[in-house]
C-alpha positions as CSV (number, residue, x, y, z in Angstrom):
1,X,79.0,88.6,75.4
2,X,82.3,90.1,77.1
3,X,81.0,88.7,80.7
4,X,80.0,85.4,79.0
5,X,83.4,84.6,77.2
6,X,85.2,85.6,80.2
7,X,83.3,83.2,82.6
8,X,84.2,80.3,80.1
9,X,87.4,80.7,79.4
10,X,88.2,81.4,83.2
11,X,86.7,77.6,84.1
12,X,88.9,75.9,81.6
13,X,91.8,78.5,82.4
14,X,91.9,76.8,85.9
15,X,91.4,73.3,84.5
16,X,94.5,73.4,82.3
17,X,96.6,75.7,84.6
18,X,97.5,72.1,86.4
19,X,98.9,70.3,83.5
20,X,102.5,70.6,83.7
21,X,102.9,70.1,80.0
22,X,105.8,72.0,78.2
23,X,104.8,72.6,74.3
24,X,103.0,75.6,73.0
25,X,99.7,74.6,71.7
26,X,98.9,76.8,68.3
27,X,95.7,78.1,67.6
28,X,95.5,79.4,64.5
29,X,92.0,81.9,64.2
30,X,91.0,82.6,60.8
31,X,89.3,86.1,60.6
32,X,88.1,89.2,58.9
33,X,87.1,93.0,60.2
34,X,84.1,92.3,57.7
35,X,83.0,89.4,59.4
36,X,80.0,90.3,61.9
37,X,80.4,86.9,63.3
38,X,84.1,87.0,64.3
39,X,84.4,89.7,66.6
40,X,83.7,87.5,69.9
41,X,85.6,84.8,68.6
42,X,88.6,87.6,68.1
43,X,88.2,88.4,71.7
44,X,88.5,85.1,72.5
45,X,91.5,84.9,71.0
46,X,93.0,87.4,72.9
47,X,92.1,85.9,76.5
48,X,93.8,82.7,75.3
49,X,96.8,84.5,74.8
50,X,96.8,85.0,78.8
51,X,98.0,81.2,79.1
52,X,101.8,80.8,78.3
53,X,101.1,77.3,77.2
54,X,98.9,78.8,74.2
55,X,99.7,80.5,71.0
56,X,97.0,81.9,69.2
57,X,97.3,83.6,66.1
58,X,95.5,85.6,63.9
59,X,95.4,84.9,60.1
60,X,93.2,87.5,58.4
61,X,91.7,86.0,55.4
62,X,90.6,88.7,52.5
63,X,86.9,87.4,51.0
64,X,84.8,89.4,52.8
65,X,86.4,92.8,51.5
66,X,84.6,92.6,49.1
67,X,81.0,93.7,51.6
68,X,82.2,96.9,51.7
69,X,85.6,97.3,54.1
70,X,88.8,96.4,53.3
71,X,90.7,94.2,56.3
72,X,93.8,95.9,56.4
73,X,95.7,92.9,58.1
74,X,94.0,90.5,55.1
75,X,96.3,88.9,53.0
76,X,95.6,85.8,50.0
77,X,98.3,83.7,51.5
78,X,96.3,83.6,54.7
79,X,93.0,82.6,52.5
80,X,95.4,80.3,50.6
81,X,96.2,78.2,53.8
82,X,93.1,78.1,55.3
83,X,91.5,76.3,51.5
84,X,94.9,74.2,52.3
85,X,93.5,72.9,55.8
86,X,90.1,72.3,53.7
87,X,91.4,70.8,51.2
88,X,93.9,68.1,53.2
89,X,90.5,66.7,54.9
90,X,88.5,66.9,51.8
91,X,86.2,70.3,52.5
92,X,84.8,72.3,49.7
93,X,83.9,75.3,52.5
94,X,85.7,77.6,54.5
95,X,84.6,79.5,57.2
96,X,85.3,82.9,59.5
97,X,85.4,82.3,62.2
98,X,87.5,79.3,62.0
99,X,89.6,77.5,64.5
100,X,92.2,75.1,64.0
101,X,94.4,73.9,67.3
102,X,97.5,72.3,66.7
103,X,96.8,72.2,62.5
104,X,94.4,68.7,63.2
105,X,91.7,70.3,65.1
106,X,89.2,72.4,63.0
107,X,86.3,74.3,65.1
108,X,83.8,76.0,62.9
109,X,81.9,79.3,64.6
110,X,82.6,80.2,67.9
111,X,82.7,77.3,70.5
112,X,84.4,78.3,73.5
113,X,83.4,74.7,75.7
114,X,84.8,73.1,72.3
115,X,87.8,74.8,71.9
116,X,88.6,74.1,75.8
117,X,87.9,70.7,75.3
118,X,90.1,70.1,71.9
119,X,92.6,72.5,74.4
120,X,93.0,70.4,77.1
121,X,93.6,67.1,74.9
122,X,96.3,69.2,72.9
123,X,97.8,70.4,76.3
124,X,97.9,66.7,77.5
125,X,99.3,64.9,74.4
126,X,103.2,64.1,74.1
127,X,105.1,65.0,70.9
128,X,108.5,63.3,70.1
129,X,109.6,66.4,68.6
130,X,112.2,68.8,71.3
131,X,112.3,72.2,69.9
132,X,114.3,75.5,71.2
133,X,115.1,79.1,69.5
134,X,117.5,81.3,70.8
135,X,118.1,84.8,69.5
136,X,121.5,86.0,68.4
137,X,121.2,90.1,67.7
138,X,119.0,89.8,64.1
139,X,119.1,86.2,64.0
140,X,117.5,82.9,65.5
141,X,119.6,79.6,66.1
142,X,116.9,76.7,65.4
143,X,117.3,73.1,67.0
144,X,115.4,70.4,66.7
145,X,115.6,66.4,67.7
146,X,112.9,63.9,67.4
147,X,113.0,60.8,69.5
148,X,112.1,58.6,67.9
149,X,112.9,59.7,64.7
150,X,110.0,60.7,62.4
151,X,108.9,58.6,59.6
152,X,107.8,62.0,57.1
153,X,109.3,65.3,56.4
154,X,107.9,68.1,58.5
155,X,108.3,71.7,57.9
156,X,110.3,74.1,60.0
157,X,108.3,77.5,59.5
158,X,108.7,81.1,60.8
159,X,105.5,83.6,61.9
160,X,106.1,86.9,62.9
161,X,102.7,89.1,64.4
162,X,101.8,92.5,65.7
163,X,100.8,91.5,69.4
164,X,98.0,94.1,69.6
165,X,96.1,96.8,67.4
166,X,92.5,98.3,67.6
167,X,90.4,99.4,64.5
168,X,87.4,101.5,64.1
169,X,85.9,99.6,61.1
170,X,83.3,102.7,59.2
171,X,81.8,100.2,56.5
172,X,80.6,96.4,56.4
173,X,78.9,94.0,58.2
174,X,81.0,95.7,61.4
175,X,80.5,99.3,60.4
176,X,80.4,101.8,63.7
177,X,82.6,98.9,65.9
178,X,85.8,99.5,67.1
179,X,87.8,96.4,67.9
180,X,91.1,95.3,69.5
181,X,92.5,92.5,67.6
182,X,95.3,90.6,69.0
183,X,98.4,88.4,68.1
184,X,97.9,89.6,64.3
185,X,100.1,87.4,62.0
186,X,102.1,89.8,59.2
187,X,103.9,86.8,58.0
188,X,104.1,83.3,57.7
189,X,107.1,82.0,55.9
190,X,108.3,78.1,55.2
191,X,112.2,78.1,56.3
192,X,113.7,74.5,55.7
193,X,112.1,71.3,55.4
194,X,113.3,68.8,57.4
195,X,113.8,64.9,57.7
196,X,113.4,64.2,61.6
197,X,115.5,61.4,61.2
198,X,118.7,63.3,62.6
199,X,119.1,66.4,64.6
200,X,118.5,69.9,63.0
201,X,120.0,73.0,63.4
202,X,119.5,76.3,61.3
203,X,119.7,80.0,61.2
204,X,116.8,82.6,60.1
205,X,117.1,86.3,59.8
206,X,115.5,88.0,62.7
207,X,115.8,91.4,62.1
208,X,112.9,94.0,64.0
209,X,111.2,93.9,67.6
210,X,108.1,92.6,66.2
211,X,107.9,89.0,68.0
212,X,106.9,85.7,66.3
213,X,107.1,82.2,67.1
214,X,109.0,78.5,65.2
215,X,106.5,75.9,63.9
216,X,107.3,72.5,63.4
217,X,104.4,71.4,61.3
218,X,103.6,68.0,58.9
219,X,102.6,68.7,55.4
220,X,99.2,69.1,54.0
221,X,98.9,71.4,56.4
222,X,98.5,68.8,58.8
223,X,99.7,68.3,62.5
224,X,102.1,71.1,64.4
225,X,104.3,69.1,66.5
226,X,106.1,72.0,68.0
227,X,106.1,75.3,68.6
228,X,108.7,77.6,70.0
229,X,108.0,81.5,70.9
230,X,110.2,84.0,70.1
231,X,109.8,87.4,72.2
């Protein structure tokens, strides 16, 4: 399976390596150490997070638990917004694993040729939203502009992660594997909501090395329409 990922997401790698486009496309990867059908898509995960121009993240949800082994990087809120993404597009289901690129695109299962493709359109498409973060000691400094102006609210939200950690899962579906999970969200909190009609400009607490990135996201969840590191 290793030699098989790697092949496709090297192809695509190449492809996209030419576009000169500067956002951060999210991928948000909903997951679970109890899932026996996540673990390739969680290595997936970590080659995308090779390409600067992609953001993937790792939202461990907490309903399978119950098998047998308890996902210590699992919380509810996590489950919470994943039924949120169902729910904005009318879905009763939710799935592990589950992709959703740029909060529109949702990929069930693992799809590697799909998720390039739904990449590459992502990678391509304009936003009229300029984002930057600077860090001041335990702070950030958030601006934003949007040209032309937006015509909803969006939210301005603030994800920290753990950028690597490997488990030896001893009960489950995944019982004897040992897995290195990467990008692992530990929080993911809403900061200000904001207009788009004017310029924005805020400060967040920063404090710790862990890293995390800025999302600029429509409600439902919806649509990101930027995203801003912060190392």
């Amino acid at each position: 399976m290793r030699h098989f990922v790697s092949a496709a997401c090297g192809v695509w790698l190449a492809a996209v390596a030419q576009v000169q486009a500067e956002p951060v496309v999210v991928v948000e990867l909903y997951t679970s150490q109890g899932c026996s059908s996540c673990p390739p898509a969680d290595e997936f995960v970590a080659m995308l997070a090779s390409n600067p121009q992609i953001l993937p993240l790792a939202l461990h949800v907490d309903y399978w638990d119950y098998i047998g082994w308890e996902d210590k990087f699992a919380h509810a809120q996590f489950t919470d917004r994943q039924r949120a993404y169902a729910k904005a597009v009318g879905s009763r289901t939710i799935y592990t694993p589950q992709l959703i690129i740029g909060g529109a695109d949702r990929i069930e299962g693992f799809a590697p040729e799909e998720t390039a493709e739904r990449l590459r359109a992502h990678m391509q498409a304009g936003t009229p939203v300029r984002l930057s973060v600077t860090r001041e000691g335990e702070r950030l400094v958030i601006r934003a502009e949007a040209d032309p102006p937006l015509t909803e609210p969006v939210r301005v939200q603030l994800v920290r992660y753990k950028p690597e950690e490997t488990v030896t899962i001893e009960r489950g579906e995944n019982a004897g594997k040992t897995i290195t999970y990467t990008n692992i969200v530990t929080s993911w909190e809403p900061l200000q909501d904001w207009t788009g009609q004017g310029p924005l400009e805020l400060t967040a607490p920063y404090p710790g090395d862990e890293p995390g990135a800025v999302i600029v996201q429509q409600a439902g969840p919806s649509t990101i329409l930027a995203a801003a590191r912060v190392d």
